[in-house]
C-alpha positions as CSV (number, residue, x, y, z in Angstrom):
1,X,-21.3,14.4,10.3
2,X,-20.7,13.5,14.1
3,X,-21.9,15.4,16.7
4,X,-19.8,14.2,18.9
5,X,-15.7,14.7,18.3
6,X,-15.1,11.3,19.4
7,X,-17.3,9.9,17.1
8,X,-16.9,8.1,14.2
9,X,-18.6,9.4,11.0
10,X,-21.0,7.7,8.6
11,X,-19.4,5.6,6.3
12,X,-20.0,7.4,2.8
13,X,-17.8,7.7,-0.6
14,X,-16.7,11.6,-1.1
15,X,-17.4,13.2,-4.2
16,X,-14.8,15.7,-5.1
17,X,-12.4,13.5,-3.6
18,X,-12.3,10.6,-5.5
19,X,-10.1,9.1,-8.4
20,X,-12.4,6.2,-9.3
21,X,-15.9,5.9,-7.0
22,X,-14.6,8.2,-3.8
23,X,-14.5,5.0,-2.1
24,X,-11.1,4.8,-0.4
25,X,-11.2,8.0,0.1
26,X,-14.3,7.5,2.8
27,X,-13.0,4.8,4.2
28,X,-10.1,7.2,4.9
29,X,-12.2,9.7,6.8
30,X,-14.5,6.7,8.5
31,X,-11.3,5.3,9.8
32,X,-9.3,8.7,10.0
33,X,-5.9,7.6,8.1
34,X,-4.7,9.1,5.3
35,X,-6.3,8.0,1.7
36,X,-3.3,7.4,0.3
37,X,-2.8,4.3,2.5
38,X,-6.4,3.0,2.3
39,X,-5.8,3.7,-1.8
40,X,-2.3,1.5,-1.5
41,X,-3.6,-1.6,0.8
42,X,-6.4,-1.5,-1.8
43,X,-4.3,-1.9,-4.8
44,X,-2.0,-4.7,-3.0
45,X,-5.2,-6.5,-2.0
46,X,-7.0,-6.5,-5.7
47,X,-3.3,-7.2,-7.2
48,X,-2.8,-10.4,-4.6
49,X,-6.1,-11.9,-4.3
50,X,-8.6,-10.3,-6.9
51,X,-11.7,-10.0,-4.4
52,X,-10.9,-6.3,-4.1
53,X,-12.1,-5.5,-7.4
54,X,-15.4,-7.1,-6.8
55,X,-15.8,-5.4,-3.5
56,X,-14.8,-1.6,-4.5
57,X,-17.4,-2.2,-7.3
58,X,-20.0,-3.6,-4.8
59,X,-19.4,-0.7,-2.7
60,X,-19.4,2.0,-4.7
61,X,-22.7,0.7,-6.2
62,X,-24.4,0.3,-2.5
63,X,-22.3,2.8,-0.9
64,X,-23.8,6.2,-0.4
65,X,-22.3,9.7,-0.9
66,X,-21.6,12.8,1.0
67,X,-23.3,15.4,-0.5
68,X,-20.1,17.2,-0.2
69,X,-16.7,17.3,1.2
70,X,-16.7,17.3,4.9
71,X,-14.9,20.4,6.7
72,X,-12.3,18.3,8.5
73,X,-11.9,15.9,5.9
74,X,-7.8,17.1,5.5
75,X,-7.3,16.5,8.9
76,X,-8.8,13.4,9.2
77,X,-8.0,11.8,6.1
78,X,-5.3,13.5,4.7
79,X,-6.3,14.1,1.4
């Protein structure tokens, strides 16, 4: 995690927190707003254009993980 409290994290997918691959759910905590809107932008942008789908499968392959859930992932993310 960051050292620093202004920091921004690493980017990793969450295990435990996921419903597919855990990655909206880390780009939720990398970018500290709730998952549930990273998860809904996500589903608009694979339904409207397609190229969503190819890049949550890309990233989830390349992406790595956190080994566990981070302490302040609620309050960052949102859960």
């Amino acid at each position: 995690m960051a050292d620093d409290p202004g920091s921004r994290p690493k980017l990793r997918r969450m295990k435990g927190r996921h419903w597919l691959g855990g990655v909206c759910a880390g780009i939720g905590y990398w970018l500290a707003v709730p998952t549930w809107l990273v998860r809904l932008l996500w589903t608009v942008t694979v339904l409207a254009y397609g190229l969503g789908a190819v890049l949550y499968i890309l990233l989830w392959i390349f992406m790595p993980v956190w080994d566990q859930v981070p302490e302040n992932y609620e309050e960052r993310a949102g859960g």
